[in-house]
C-alpha positions in Angstrom: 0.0 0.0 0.0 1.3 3.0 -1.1 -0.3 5.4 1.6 1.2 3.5 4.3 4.4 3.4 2.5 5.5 6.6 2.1 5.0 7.6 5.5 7.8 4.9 6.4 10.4 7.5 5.9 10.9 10.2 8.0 10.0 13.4 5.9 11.8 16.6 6.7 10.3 20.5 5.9 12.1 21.7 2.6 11.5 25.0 1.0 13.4 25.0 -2.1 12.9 24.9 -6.0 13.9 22.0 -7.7 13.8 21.2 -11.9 12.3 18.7 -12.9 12.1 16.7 -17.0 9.2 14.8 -17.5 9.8 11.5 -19.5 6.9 12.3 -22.1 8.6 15.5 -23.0 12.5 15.6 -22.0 13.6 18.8 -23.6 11.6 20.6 -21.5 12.1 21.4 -17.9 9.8 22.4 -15.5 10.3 24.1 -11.6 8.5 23.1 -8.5 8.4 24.7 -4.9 9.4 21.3 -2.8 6.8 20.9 0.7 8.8 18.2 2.5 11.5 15.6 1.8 12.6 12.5 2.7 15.1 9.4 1.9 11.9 8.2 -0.3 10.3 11.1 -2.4 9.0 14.4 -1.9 6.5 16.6 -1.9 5.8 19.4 -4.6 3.8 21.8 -5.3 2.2 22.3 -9.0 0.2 25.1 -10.4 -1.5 22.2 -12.7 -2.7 18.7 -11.8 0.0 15.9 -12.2 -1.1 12.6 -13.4 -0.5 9.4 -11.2 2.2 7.1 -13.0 3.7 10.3 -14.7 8.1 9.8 -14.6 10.6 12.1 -14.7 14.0 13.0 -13.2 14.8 15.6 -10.8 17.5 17.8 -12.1 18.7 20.2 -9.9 17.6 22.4 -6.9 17.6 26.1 -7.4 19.3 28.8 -6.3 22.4 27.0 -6.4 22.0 24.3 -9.5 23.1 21.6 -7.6 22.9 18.8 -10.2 20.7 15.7 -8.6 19.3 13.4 -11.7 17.0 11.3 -9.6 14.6 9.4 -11.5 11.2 9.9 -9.7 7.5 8.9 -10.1 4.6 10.8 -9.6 2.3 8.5 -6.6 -0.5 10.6 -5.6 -1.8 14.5 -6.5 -4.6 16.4 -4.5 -5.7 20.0 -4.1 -3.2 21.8 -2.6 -3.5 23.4 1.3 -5.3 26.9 1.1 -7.2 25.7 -1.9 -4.7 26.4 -4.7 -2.7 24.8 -7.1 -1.8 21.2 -6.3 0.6 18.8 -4.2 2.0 15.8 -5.4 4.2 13.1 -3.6 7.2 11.8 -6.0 8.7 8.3 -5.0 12.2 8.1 -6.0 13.9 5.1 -7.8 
């Protein structure tokens, strides 16, 4: 079970931008505001909806453009807190 899964790992608060290439369209990247991270995954936050199953790789936190090419898949997306935008929790692998 997913759900009960990704609560294993101890998640830690994270207030960063990370890049991100999706797997259907590689030459394009696209930046997300992290919520929490752990071991894991993480948790984003997306101005659009992202679709369950969806793979990509994490390419680098911003400011500093620390390279991190983590191949990631997209496990859940809801509403996001205060009623906009979205969160979605990425499962690394």
């Amino acid at each position: 079970d997913l759900s009960v899964d990704r609560r294993d790992a101890t998640r830690a608060t994270v207030d960063t931008e990370v890049v991100m290439s999706w797997h259907f369209r590689p030459s394009e990247t696209v930046r997300y505001r992290t919520v929490d991270l752990s071991e894991t995954g993480m948790r984003i936050r997306s101005t659009t909806p992202l679709i369950e199953g969806m793979t990509g790789t994490l390419v680098s936190t911003l400011p500093e453009g620390r390279r991190l090419d983590q191949a990631c898949m997209v496990v859940w997306c809801r509403g996001g807190s205060g009623g906009t935008g979205y969160e979605a929790g990425l499962r690394f692998f």
